[in-house]
N, C-alpha and C positions, 0 to 999 in steps of 0.2 A: 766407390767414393761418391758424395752428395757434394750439392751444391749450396753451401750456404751461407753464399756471398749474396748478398738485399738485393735486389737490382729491380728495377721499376717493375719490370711484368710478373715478379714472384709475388711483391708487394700489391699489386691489382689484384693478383690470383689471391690473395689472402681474403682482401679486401672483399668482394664479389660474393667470396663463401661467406663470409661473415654476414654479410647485406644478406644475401637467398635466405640463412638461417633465421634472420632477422624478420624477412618479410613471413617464413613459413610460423614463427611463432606468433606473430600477430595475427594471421589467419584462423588459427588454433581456437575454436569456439570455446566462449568463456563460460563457467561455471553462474547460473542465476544467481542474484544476489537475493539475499534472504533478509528481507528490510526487517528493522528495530521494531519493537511494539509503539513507538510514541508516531513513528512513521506510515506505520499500516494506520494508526489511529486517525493523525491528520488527513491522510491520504486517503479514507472511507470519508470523512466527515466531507472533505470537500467532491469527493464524487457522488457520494449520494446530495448533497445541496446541488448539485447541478442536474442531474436527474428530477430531481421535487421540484426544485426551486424554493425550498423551506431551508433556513438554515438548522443545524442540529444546535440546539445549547448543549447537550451534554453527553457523555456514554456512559449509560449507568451498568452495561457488563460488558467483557471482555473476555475470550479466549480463546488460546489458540486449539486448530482442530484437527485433526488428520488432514483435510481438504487445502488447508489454510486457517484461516480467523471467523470466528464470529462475535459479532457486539451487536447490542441492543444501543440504539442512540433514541435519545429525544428531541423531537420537534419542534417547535410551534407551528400550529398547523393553523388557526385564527384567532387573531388579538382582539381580543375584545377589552369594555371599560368598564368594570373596574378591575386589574392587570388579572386577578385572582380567579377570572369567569373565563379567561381565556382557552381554544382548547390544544391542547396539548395531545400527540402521537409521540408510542413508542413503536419502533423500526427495526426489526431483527434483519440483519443485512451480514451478505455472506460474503467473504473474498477468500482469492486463491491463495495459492503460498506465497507469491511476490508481490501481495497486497490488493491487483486489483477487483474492483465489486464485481461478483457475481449474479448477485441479486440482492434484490431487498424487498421486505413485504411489510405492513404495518401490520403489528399483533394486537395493540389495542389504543382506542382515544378516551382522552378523561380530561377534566377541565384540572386546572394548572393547582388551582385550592383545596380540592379532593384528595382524602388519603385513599389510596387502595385497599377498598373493598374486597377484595382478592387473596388478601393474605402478603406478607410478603414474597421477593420471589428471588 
């Protein structure tokens, strides 16, 4: 026959188990979180600007890669007057799968007026 009449130290014992179970799932290492594309986005723009010290105006590619992300962002790299003579870098920059840079390199500079001669790309 059991006993199952409440009586304070059953109710502790419950208790205790419940808490341990509690504390081992919290311990339980969590799955990376796989940030949004607008997140990786922000999130390269402002590491690479701290890295240059240039801000990006713009990301003219985007995508995701086995590694993680790659984008090509634009620069300005120095203003000059009149706005059109300024030069401008593009920055092929590499992150992992949970967003952060891994690198980044400048692929090429052109002044902000210039169409690419290049072809498009």
């Amino acid at each position: 026959m059991t006993n199952t009449k409440k009586t304070p130290e059953s109710q502790d014992s419950h208790r205790n188990s419940r808490e341990s179970q509690d504390s081992r799932e919290s311990h339980t290492p969590q799955k990376s979180h796989r940030p949004k594309p607008m997140e990786v986005l922000r999130e390269a723009r402002a590491q690479l600007a701290e890295l240059t010290g240039m801000t990006p105006e713009s990301v003219s590619s985007f995508e995701q890669t086995e590694e993680g992300w790659a984008l090509e962002v634009e620069v300005l790299e120095l203003e000059r007057v009149p706005d059109t003579m300024s030069l401008m870098a593009s920055y092929q920059v590499d992150l992992d799968a949970e967003g952060q840079l891994t690198g980044y390199r400048r692929v090429r500079r052109y002044e902000r007026g210039r169409a690419d001669a290049r072809g498009s790309r």
